[in-house]
C-alpha positions in Angstrom: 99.3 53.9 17.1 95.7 52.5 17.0 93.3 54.4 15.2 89.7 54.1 16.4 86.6 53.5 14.2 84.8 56.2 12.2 81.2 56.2 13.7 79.0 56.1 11.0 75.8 58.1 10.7 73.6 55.4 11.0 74.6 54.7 14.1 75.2 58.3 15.3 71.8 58.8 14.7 70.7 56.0 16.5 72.3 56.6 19.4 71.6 59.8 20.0 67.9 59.2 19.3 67.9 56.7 22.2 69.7 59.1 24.5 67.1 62.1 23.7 63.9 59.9 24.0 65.1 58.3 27.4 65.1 62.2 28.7 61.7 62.7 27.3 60.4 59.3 28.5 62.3 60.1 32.2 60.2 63.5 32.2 56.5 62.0 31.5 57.2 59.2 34.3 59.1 61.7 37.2 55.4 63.8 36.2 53.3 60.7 35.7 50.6 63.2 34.4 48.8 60.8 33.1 47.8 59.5 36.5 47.3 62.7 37.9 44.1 63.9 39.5 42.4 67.4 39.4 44.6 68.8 42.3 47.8 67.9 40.2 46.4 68.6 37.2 46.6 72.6 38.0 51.0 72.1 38.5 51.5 70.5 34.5 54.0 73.2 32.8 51.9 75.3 30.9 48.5 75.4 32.6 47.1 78.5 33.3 44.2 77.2 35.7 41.7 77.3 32.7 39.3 75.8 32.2 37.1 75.1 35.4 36.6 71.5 34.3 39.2 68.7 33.7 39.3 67.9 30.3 38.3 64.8 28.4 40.5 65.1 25.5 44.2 64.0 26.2 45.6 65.3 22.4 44.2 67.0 19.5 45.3 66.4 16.0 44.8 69.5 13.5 44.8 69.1 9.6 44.9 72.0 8.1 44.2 71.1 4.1 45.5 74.4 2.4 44.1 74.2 -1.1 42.2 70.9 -0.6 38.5 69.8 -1.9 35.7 72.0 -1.6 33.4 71.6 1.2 30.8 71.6 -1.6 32.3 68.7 -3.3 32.8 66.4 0.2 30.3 66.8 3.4 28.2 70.3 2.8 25.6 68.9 0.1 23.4 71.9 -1.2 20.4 70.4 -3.2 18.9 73.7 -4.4 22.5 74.7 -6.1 22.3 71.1 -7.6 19.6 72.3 -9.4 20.8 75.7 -10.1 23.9 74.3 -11.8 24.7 76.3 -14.6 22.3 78.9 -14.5 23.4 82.8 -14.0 24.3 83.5 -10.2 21.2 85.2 -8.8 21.7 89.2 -7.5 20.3 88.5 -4.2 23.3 86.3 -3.4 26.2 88.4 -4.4 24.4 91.8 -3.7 27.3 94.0 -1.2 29.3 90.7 -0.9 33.0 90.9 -2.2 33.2 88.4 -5.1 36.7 87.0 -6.6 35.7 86.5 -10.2 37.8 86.9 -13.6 37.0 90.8 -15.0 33.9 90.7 -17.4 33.0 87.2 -16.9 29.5 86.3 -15.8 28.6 84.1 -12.6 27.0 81.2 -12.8 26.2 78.7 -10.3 28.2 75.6 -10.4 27.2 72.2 -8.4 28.4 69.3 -7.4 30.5 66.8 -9.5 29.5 64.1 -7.7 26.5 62.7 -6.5 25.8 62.9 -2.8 24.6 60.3 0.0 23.3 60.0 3.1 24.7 57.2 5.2 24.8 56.5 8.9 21.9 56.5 11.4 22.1 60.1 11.3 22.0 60.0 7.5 24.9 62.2 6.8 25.3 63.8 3.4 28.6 62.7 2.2 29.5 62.7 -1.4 31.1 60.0 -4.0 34.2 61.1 -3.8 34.4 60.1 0.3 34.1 56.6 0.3 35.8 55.3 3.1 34.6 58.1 5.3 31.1 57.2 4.3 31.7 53.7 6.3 32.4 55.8 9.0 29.7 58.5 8.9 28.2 57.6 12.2 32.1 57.8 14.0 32.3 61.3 12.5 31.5 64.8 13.8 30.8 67.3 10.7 30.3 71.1 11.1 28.9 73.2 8.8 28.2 75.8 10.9 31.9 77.6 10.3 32.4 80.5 8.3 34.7 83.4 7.1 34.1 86.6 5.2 38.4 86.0 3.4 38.1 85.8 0.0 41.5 85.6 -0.2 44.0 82.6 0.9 46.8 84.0 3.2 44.0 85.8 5.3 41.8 83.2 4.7 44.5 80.4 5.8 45.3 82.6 9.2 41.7 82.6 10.1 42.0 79.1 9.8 44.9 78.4 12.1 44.3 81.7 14.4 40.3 82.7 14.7 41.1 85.7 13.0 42.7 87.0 9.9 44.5 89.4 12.0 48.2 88.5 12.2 49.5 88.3 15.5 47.3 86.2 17.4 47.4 83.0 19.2 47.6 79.6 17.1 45.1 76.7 17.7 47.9 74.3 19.3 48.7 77.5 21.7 45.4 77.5 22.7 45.3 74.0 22.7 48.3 74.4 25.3 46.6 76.6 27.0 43.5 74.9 27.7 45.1 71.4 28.3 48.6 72.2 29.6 51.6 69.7 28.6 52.4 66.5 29.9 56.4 67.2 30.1 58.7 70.1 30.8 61.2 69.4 28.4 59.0 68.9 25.1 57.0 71.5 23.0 53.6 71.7 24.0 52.7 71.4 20.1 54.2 70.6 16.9 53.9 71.4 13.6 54.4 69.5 10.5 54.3 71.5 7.1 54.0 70.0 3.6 58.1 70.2 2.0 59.5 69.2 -1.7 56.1 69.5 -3.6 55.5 71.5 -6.9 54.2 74.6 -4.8 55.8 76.3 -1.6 54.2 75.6 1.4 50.9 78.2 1.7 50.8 78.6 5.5 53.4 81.5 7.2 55.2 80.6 10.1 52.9 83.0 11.9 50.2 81.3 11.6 51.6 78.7 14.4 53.0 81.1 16.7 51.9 82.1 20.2 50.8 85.6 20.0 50.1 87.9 23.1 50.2 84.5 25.0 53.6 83.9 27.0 56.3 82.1 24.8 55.2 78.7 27.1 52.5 78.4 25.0 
C-alpha cells in the first residue's frame, strides 16, 4: 500500500490562495467595471443610483489614528496659544463648555512642542515633527474645518468612523459603498484592518464599521 504525501501548510496555503484570487480576478473581468460607462455604471452590485454624477475617485483609503498626535502638534498651528503657553486658561474659553481636567487642578494653556513652518506655494503650516510630509505640502489637502463636541474617546472615536456619536449608524466605508458601488459581486465592498498584539487593546468597537439602517450590501 502506497501512502501519499502529507501536504504541507505552506503549500496548502498557496494553493488555495491562487484558487480564491482566480475567482475574484474572474469576477472584476466578467464585470469589467473598470471600463464601464455611466449607463453600466448604475448595474455595479451595491449602487443605489446615487450620486447624480459619476465619480472621480476609484478607492478611498481611511486612517483612522486612535490615540495619535495632536492636531496642535502636526498641521493646525495656533500662534496666539504659542504665546499663551503656560499662562492660566482664560474663562471666556471654557465658560458652559464641558472640560476633562484632573479634580482641583488649574488650566493652563499649553502650546506647541515644536516649532511650526510654512512650506509649499500655499505656505502650509506644518510642524517639526512632519518632515517628510512637509516635502509634500503642496500634494496635500488639510482640513481644519472639522469638529466634535466628545470629550470622551469611544464617542469621540464613533464620530470619527460614523458622523455621529450615536451608535447605530452607517460607517464611512458603507457610505463609501454606497456612493461608489463595488467593482465585484463576490468581494466586500470595504475592509477593515485593526491594530492586533500591541500593549493596549484595540480602541475602535466593531460597531464603528458596521452598516447601520443601510441594507447589509453595504
Amino acid at each position: 500500500m502506497q501512502y501519499t504525501d502529507l501536504t504541507h501548510r505552506r503549500s496548502f496555503l498557496r494553493g488555495t490562495g491562487v484558487g480564491l484570487g482566480s475567482l475574484a480576478l474572474s469576477s472584476l473581468w466578467r464585470r469589467d467595471a473598470l471600463a464601464a460607462g455611466d449607463s453600466q455604471r448604475a448595474n455595479r452590485p451595491g449602487f443605489a443610483g446615487l450620486p447624480h454624477h459619476a465619480p472621480r475617485a476609484k478607492r478611498v483609503i481611511f486612517l483612522c489614528m486612535a490615540g495619535g498626535p495632536s492636531h496642535l502638534e502636526t498641521f493646525d498651528y495656533k500662534p496666539v496659544l504659542e504665546k499663551m503657553d503656560g499662562q492660566p486658561m482664560p474663562a471666556s474659553v471654557t465658560e458652559g463648555q464641558p472640560i476633562a481636567q484632573l479634580q482641583g487642578q488649574a488650566l493652563k494653556c499649553l502650546g506647541p512642542l515644536t516649532k511650526f513652518r510654512q512650506y509649499g506655494e500655499n505656505g502650509q503650516w506644518i510642524s517639526d515633527y512632519l518632515p517628510w510630509h512637509a516635502k509634500m505640502a503642496d500634494d496635500l489637502c488639510i482640513v481644519r474645518s472639522m469638529v466634535t463636541e466628545q470629550i470622551n474617546h469611544d464617542p469621540a472615536h464613533t464620530f470619527m468612523n460614523c458622523g455621529t456619536a450615536l451608535s447605530g449608524r452607517p460607517s464611512m466605508g458603507s457610505w463609501v459603498t454606497y456612493g461608489l458601488g463595488s467593482e465585484s459581486e463576490n468581494l466586500p465592498g470595504f475592509v477593515v484592518l485593526t491594530s492586533v498584539g500591541g500593549r493596549n487593546p484595540q480602541p475602535i468597537a466593531s460597531r464603528q464599521w458596521s452598516a447601520g439602517f443601510l441594507p447589509s450590501r453595504f
